[in-house]
PDB file of N, CA, C and O in Angstrom:
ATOM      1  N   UNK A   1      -3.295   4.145 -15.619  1.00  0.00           N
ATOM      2  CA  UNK A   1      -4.076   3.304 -14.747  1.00  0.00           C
ATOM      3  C   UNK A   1      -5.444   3.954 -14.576  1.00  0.00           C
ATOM      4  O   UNK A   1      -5.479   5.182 -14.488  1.00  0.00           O
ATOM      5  N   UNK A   2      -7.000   2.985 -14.499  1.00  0.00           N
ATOM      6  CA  UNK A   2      -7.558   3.488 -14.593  1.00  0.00           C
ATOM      7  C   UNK A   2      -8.624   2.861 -13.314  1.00  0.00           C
ATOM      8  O   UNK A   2      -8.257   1.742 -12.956  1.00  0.00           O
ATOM      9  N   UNK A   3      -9.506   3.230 -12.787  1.00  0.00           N
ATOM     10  CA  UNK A   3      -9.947   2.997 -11.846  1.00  0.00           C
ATOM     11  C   UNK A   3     -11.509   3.750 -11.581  1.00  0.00           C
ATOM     12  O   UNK A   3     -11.860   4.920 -11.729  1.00  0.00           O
ATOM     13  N   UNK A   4     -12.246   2.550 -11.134  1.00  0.00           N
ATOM     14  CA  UNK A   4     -13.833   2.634 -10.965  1.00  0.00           C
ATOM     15  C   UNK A   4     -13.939   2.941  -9.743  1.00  0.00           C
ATOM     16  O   UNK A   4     -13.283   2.081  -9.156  1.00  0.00           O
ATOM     17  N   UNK A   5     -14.483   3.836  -8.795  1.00  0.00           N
ATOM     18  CA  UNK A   5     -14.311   3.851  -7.430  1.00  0.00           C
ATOM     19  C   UNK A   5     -15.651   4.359  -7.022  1.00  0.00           C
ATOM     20  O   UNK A   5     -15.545   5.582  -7.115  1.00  0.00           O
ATOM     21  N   UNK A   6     -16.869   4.069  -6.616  1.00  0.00           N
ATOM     22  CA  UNK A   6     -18.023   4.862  -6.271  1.00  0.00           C
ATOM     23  C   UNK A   6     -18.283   4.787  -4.398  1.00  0.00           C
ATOM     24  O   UNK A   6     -18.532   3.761  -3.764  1.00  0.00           O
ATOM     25  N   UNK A   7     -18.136   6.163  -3.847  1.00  0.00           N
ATOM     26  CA  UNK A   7     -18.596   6.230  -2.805  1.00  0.00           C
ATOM     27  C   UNK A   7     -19.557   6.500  -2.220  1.00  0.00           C
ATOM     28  O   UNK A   7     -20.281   7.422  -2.596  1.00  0.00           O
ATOM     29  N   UNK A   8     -19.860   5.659  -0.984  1.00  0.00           N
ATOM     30  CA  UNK A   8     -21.160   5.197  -0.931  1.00  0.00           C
ATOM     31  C   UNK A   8     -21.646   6.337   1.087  1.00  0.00           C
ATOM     32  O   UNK A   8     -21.095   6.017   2.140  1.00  0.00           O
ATOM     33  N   UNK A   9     -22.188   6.939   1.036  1.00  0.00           N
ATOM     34  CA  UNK A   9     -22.405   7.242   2.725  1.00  0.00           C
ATOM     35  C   UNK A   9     -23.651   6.220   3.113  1.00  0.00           C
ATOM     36  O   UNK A   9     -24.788   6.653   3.296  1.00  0.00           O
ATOM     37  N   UNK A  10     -23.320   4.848   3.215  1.00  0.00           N
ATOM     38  CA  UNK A  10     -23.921   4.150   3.732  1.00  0.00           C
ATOM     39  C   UNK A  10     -23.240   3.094   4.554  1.00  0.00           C
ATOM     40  O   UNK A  10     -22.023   2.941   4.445  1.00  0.00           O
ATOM     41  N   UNK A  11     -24.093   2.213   5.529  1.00  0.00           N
ATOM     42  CA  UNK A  11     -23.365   1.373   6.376  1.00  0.00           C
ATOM     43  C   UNK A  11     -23.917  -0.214   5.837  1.00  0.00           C
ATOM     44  O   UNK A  11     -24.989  -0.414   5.265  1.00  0.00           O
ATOM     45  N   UNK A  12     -22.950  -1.194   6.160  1.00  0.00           N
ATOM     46  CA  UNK A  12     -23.444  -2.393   5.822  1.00  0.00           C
ATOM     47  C   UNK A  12     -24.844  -2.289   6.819  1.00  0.00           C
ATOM     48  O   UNK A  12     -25.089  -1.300   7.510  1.00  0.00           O
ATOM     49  N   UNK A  13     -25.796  -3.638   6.744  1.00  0.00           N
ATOM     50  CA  UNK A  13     -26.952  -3.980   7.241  1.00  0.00           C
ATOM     51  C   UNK A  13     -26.822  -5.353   7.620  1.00  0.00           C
ATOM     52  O   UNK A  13     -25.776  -5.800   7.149  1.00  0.00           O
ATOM     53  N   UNK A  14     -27.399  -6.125   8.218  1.00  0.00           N
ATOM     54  CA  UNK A  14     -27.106  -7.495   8.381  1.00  0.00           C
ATOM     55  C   UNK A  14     -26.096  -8.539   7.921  1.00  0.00           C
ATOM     56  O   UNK A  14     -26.293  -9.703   7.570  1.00  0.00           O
ATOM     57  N   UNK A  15     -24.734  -7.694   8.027  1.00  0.00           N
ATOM     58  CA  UNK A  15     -23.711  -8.152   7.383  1.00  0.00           C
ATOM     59  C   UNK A  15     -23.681  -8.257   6.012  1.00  0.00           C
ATOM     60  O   UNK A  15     -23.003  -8.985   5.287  1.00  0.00           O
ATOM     61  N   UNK A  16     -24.824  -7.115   5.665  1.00  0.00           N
ATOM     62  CA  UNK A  16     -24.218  -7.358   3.814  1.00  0.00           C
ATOM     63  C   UNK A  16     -24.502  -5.608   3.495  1.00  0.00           C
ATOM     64  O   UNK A  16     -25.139  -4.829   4.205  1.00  0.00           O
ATOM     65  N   UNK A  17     -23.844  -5.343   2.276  1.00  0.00           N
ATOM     66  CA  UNK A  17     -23.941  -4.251   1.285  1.00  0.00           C
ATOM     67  C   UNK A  17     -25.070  -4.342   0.672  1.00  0.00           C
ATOM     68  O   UNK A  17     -25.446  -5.496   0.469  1.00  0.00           O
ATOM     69  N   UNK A  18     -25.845  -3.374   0.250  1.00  0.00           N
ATOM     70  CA  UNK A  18     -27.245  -3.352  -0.703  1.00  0.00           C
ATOM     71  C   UNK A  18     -26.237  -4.337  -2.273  1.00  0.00           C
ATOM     72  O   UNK A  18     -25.163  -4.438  -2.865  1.00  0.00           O
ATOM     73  N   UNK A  19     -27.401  -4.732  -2.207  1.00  0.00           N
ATOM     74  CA  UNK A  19     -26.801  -5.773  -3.960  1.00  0.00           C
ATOM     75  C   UNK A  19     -26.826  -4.660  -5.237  1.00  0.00           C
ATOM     76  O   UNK A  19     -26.103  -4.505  -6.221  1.00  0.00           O
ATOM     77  N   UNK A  20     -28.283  -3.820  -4.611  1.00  0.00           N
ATOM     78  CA  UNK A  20     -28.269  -2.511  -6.047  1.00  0.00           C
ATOM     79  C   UNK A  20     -26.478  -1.894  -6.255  1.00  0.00           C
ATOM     80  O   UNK A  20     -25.838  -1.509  -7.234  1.00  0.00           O
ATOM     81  N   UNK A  21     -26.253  -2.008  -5.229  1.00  0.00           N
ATOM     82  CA  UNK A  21     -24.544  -1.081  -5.419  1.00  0.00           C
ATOM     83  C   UNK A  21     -23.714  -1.727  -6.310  1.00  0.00           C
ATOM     84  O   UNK A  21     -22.813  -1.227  -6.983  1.00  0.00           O
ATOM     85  N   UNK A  22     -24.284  -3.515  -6.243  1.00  0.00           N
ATOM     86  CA  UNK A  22     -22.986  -4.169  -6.901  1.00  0.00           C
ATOM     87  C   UNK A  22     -23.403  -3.850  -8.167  1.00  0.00           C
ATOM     88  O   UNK A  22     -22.545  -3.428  -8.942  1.00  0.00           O
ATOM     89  N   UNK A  23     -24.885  -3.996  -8.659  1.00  0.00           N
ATOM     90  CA  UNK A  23     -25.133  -3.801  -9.759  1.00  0.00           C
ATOM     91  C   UNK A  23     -24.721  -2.460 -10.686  1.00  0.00           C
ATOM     92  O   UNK A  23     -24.446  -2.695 -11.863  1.00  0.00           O
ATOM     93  N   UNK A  24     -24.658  -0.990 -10.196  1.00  0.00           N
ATOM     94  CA  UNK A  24     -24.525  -0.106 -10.154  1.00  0.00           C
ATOM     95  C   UNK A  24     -22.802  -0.267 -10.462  1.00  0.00           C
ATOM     96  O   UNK A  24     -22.291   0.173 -11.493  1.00  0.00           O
ATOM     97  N   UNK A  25     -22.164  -0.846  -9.575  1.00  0.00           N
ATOM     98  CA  UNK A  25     -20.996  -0.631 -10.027  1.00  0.00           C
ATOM     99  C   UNK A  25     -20.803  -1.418 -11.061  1.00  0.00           C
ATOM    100  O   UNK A  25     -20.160  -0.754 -11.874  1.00  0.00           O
ATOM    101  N   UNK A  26     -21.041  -2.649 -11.550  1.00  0.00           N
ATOM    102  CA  UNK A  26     -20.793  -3.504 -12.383  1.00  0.00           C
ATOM    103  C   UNK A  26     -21.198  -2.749 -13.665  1.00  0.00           C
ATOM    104  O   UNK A  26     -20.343  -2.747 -14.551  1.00  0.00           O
ATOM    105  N   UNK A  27     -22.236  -2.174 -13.890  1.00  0.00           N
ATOM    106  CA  UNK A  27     -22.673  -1.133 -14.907  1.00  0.00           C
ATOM    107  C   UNK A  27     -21.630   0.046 -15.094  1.00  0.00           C
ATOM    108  O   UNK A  27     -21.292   0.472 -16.199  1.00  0.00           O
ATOM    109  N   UNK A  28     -21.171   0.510 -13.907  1.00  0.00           N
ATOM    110  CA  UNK A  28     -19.926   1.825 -14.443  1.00  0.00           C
ATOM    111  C   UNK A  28     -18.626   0.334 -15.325  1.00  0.00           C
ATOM    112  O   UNK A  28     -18.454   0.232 -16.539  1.00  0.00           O
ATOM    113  N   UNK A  29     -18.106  -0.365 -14.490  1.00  0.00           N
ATOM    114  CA  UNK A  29     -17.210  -1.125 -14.822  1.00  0.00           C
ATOM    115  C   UNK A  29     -17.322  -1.596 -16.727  1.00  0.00           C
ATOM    116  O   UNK A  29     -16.532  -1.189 -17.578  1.00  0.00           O
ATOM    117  N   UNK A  30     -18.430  -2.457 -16.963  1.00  0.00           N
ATOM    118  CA  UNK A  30     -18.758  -2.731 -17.885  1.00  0.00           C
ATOM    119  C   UNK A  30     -18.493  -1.564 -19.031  1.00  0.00           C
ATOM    120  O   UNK A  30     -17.830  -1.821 -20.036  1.00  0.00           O
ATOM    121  N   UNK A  31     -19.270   0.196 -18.707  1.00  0.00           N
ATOM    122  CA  UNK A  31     -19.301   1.188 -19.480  1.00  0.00           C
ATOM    123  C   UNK A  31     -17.481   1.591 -19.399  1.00  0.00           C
ATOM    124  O   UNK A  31     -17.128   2.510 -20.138  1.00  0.00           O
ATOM    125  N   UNK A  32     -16.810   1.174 -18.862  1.00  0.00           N
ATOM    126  CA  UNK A  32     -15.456   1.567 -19.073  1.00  0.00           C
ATOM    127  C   UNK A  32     -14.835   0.765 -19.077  1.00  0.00           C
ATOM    128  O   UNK A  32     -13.729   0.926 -18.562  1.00  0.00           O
ATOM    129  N   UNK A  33     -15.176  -0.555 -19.654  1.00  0.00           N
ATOM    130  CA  UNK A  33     -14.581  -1.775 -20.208  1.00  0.00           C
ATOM    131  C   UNK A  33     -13.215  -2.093 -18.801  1.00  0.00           C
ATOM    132  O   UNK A  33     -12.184  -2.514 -19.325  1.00  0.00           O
ATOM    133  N   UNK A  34     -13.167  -2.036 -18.156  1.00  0.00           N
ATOM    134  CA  UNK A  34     -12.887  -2.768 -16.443  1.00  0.00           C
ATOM    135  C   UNK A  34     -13.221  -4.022 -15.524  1.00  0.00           C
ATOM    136  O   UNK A  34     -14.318  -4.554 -15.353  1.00  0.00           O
ATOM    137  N   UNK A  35     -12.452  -4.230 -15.182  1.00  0.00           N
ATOM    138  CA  UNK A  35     -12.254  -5.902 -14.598  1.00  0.00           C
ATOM    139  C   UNK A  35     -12.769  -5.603 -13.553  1.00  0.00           C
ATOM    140  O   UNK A  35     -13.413  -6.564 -13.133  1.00  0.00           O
ATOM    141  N   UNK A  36     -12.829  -4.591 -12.780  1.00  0.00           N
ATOM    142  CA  UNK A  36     -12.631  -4.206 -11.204  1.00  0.00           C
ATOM    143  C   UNK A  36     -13.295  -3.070 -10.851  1.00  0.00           C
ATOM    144  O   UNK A  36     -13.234  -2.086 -11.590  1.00  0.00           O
ATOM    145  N   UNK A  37     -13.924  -3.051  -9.832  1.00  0.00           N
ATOM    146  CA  UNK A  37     -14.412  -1.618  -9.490  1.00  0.00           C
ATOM    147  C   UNK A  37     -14.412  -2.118  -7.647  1.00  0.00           C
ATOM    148  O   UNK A  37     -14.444  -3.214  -7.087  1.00  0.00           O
ATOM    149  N   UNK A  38     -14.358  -0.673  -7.145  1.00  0.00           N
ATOM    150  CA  UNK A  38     -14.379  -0.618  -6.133  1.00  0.00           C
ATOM    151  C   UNK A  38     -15.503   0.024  -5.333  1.00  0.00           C
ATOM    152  O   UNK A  38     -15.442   1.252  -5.385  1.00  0.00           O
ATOM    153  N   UNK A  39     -16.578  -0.485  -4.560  1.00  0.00           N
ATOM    154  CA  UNK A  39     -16.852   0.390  -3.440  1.00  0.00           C
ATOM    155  C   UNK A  39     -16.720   1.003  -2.107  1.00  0.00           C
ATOM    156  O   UNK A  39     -16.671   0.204  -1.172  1.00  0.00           O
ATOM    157  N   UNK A  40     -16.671   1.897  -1.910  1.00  0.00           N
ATOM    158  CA  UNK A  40     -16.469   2.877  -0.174  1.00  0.00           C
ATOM    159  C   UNK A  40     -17.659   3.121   0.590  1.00  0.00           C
ATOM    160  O   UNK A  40     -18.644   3.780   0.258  1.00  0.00           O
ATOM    161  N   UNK A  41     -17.414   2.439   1.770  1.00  0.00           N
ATOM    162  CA  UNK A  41     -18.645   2.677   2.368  1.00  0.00           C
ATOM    163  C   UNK A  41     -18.074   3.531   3.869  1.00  0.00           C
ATOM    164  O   UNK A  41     -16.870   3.543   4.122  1.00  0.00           O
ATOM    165  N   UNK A  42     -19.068   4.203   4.771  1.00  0.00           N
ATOM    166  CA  UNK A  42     -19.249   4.808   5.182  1.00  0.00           C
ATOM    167  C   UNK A  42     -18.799   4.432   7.145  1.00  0.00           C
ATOM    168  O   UNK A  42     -18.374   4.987   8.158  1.00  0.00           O
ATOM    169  N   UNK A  43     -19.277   3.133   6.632  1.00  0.00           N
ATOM    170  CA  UNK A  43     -18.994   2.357   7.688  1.00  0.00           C
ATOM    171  C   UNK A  43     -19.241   0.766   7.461  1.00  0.00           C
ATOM    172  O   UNK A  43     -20.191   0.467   6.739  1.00  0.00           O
ATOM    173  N   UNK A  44     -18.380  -0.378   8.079  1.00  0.00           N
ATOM    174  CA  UNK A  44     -18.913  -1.610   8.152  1.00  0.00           C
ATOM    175  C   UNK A  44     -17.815  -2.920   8.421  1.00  0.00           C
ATOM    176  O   UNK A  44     -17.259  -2.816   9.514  1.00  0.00           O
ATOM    177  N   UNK A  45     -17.346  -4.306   7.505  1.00  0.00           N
ATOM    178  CA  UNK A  45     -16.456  -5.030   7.484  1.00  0.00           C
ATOM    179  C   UNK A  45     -15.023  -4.046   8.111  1.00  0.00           C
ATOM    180  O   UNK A  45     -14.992  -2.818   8.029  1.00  0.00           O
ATOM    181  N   UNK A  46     -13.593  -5.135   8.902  1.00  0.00           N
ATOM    182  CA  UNK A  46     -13.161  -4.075   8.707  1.00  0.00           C
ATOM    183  C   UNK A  46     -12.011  -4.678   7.580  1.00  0.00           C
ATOM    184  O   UNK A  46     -11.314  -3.750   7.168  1.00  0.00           O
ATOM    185  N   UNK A  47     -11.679  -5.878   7.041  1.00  0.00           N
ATOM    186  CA  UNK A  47     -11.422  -6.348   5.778  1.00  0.00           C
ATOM    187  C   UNK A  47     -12.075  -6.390   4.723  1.00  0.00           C
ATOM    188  O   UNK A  47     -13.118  -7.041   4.777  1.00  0.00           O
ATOM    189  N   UNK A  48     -11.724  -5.747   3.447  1.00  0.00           N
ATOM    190  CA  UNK A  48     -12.517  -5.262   2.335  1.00  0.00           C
ATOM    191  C   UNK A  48     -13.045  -6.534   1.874  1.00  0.00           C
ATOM    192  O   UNK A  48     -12.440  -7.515   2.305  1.00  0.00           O
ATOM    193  N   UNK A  49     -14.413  -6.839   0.799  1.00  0.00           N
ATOM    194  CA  UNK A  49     -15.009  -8.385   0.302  1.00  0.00           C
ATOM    195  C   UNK A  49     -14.463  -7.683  -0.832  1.00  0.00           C
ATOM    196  O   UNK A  49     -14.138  -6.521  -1.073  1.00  0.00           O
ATOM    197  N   UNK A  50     -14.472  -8.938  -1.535  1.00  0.00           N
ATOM    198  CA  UNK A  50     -14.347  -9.270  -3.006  1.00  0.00           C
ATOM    199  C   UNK A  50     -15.622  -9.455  -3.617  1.00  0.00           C
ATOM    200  O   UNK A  50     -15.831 -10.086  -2.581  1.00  0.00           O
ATOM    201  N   UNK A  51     -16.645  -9.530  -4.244  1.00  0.00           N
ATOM    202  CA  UNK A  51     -17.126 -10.135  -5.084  1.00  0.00           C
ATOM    203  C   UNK A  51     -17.602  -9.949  -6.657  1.00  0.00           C
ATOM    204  O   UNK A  51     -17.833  -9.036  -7.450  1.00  0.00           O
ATOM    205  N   UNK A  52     -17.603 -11.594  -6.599  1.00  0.00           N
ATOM    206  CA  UNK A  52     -17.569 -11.922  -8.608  1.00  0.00           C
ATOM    207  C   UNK A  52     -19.286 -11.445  -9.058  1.00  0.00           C
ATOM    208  O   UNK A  52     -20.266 -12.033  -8.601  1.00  0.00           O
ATOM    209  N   UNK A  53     -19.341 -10.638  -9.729  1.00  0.00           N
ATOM    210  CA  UNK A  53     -20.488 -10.823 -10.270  1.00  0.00           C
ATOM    211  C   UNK A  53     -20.830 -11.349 -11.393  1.00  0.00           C
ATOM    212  O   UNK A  53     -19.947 -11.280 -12.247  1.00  0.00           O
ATOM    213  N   UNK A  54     -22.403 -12.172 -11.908  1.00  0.00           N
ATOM    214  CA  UNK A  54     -21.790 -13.281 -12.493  1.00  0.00           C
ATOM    215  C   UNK A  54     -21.759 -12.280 -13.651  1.00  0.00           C
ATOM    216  O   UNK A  54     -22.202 -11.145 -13.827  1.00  0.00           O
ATOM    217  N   UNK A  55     -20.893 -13.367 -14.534  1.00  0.00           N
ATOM    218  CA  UNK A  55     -21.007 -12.134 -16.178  1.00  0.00           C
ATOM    219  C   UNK A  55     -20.410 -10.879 -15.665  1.00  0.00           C
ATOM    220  O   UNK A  55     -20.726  -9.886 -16.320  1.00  0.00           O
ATOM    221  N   UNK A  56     -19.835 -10.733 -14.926  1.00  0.00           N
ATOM    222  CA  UNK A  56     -19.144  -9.266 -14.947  1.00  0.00           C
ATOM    223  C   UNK A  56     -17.968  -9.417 -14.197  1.00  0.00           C
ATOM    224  O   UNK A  56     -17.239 -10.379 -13.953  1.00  0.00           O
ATOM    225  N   UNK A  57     -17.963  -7.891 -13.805  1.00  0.00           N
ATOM    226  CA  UNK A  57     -16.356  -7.592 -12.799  1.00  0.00           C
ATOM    227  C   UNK A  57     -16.269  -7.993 -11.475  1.00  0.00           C
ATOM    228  O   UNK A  57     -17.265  -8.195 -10.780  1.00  0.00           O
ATOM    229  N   UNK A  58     -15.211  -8.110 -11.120  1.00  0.00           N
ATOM    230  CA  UNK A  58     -14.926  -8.089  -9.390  1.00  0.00           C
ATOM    231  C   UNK A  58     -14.986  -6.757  -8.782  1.00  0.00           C
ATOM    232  O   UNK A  58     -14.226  -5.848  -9.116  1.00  0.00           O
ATOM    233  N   UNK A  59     -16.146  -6.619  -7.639  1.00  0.00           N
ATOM    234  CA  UNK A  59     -16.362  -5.695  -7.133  1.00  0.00           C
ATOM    235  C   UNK A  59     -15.562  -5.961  -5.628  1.00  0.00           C
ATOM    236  O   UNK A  59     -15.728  -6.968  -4.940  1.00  0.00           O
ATOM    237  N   UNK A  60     -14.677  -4.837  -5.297  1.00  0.00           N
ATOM    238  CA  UNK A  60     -14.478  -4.989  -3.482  1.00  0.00           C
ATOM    239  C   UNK A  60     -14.496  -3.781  -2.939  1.00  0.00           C
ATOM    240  O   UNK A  60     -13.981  -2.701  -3.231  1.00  0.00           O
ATOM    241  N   UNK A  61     -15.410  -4.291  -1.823  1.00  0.00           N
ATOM    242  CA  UNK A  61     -16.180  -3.290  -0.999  1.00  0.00           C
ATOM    243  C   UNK A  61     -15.288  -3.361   0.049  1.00  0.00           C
ATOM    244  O   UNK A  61     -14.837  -4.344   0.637  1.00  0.00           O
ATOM    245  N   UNK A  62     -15.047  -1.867   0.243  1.00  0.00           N
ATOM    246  CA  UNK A  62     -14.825  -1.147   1.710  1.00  0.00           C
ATOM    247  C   UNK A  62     -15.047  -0.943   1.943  1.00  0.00           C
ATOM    248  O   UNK A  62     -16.021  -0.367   1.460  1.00  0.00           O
ATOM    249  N   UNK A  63     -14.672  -0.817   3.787  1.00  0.00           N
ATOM    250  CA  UNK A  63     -15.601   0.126   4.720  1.00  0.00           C
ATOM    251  C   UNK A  63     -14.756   1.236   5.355  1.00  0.00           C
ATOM    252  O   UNK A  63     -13.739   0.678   5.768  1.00  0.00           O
ATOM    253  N   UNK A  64     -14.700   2.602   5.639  1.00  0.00           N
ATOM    254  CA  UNK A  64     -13.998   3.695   5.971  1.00  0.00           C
ATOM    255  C   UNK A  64     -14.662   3.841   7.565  1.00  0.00           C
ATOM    256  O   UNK A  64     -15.880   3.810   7.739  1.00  0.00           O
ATOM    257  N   UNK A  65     -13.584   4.021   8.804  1.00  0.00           N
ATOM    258  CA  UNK A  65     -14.117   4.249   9.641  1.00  0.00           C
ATOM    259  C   UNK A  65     -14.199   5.819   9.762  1.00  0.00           C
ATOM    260  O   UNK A  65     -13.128   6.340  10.074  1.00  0.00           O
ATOM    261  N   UNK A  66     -15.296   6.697   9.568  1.00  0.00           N
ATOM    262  CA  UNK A  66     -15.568   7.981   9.563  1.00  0.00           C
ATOM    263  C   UNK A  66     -15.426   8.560  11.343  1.00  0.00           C
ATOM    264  O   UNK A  66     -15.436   9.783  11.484  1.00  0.00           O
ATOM    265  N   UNK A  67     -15.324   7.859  12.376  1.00  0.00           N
ATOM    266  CA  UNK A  67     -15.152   8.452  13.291  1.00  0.00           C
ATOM    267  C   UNK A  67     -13.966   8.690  13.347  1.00  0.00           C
ATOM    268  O   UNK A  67     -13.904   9.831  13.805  1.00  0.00           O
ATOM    269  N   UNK A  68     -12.467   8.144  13.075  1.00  0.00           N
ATOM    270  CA  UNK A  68     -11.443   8.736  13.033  1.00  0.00           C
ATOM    271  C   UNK A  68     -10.964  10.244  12.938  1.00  0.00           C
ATOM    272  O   UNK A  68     -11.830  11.111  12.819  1.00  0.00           O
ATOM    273  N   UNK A  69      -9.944  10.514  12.974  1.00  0.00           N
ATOM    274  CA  UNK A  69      -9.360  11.855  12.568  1.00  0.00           C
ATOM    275  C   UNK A  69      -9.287  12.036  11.159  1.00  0.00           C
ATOM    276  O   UNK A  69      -9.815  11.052  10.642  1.00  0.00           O
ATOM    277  N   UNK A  70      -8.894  12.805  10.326  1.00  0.00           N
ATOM    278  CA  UNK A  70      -8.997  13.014   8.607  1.00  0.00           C
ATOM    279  C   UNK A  70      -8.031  12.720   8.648  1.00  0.00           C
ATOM    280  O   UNK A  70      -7.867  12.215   7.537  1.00  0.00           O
ATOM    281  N   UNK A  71      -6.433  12.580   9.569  1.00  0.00           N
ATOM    282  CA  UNK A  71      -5.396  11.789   9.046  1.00  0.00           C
ATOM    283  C   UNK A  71      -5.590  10.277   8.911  1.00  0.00           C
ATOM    284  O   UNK A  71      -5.344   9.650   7.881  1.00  0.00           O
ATOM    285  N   UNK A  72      -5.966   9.854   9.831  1.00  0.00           N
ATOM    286  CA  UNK A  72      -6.832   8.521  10.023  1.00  0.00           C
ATOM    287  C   UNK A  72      -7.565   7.824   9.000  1.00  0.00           C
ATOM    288  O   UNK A  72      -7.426   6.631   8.728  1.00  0.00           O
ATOM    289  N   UNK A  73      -8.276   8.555   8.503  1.00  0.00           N
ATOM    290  CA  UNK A  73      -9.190   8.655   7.019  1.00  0.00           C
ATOM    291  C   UNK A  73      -8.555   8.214   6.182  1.00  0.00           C
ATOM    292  O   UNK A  73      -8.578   7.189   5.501  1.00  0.00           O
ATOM    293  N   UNK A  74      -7.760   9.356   6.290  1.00  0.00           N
ATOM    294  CA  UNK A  74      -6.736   9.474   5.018  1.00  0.00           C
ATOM    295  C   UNK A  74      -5.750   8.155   4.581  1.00  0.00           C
ATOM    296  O   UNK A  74      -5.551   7.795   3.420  1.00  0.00           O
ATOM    297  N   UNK A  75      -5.120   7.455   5.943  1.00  0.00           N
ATOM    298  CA  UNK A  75      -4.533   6.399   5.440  1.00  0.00           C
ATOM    299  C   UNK A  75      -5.178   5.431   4.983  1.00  0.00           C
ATOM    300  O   UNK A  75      -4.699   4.658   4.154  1.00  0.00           O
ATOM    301  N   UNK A  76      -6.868   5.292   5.664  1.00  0.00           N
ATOM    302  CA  UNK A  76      -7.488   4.263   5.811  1.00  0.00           C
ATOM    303  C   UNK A  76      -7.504   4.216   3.879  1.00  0.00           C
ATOM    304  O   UNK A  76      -7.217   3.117   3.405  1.00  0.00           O
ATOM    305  N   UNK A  77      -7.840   5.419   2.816  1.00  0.00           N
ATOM    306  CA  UNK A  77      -8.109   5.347   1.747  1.00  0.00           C
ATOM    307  C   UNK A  77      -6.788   4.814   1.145  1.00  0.00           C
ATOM    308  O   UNK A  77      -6.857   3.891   0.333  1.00  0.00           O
ATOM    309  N   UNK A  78      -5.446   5.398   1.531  1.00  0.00           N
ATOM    310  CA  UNK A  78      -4.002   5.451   0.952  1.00  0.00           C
ATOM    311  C   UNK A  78      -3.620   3.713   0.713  1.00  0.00           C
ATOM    312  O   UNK A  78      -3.012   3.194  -0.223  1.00  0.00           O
ATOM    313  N   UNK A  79      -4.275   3.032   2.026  1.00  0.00           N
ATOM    314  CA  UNK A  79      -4.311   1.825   1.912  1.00  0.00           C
ATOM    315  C   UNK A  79      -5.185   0.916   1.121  1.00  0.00           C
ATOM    316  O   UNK A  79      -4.844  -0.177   0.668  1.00  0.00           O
ATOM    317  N   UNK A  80      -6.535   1.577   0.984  1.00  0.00           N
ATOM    318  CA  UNK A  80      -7.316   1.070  -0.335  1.00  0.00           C
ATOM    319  C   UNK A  80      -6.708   0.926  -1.801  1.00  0.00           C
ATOM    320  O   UNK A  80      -6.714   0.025  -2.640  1.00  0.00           O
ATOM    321  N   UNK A  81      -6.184   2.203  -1.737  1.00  0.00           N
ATOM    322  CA  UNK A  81      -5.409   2.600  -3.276  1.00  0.00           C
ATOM    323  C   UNK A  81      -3.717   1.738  -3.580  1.00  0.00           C
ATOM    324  O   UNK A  81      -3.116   1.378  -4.592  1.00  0.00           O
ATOM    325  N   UNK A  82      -3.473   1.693  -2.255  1.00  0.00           N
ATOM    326  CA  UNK A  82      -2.269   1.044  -2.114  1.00  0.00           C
ATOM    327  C   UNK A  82      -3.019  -0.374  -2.731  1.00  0.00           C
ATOM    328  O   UNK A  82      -2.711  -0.733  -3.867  1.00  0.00           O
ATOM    329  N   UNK A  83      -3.902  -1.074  -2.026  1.00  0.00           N
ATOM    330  CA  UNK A  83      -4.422  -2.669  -2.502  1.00  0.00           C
ATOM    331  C   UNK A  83      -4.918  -2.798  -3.749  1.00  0.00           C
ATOM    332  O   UNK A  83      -5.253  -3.903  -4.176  1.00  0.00           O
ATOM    333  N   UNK A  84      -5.034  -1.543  -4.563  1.00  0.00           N
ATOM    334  CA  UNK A  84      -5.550  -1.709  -5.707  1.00  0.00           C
ATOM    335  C   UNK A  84      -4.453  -1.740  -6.468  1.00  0.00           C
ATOM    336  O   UNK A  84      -4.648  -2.596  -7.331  1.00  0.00           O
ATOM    337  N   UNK A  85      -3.440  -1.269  -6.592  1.00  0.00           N
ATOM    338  CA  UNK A  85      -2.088  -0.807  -6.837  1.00  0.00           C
ATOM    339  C   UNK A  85      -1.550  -2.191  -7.351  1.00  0.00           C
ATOM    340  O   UNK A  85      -1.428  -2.632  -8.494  1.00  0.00           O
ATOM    341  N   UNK A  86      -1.180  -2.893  -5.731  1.00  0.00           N
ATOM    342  CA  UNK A  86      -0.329  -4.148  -5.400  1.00  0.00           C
ATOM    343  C   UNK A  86      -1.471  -5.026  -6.705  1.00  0.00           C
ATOM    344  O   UNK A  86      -0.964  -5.706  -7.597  1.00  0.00           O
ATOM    345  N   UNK A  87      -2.743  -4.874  -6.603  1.00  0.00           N
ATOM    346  CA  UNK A  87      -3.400  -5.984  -7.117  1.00  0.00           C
ATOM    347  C   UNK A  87      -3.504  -6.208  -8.470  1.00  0.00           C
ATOM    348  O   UNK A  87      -4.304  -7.020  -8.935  1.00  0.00           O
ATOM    349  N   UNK A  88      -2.464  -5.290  -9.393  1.00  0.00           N
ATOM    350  CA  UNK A  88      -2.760  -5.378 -10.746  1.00  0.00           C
ATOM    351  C   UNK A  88      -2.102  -6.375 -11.000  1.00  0.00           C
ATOM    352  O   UNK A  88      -2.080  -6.824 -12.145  1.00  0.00           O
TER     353      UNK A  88
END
């Protein structure tokens, strides 16, 4: 199993993610021939987005709540990886 994952220490902005990120990831995805890539953000949504980019992969963005505890953290990712898992 192979997996695109780029983390980001940034927060959404007016309810959206910078678009450069999608592009950025769609470019790793593409270079490792991948349907899917994922981004981590720092803070923001607290249900991950999906989106299609056109001509390319499905990008879904998360948001990690960093004020938690590192166990806290920790599931918050276990559950990312878990949704990537379930989603093949």
């Amino acid at each position: 199993m192979r997996a695109c994952i780029d983390v980001k220490y940034k927060v959404e902005k007016h309810g959206q993610y910078p678009n450069a990120d999608l592009y950025q990831m769609a470019a790793y995805c593409r270079r490792f021939g991948l349907s899917r890539g994922h981004l981590l953000y720092a803070a923001g949504e607290d249900e991950p987005r999906r989106v299609a980019v056109i001509n390319g992969p499905e990008v879904r963005q998360h948001a990690l709540d960093l004020d938690q505890s590192v166990v806290h953290i920790t599931r918050q990712l276990s559950s990312v990886f878990a949704r990537r898992v379930q989603a093949r």
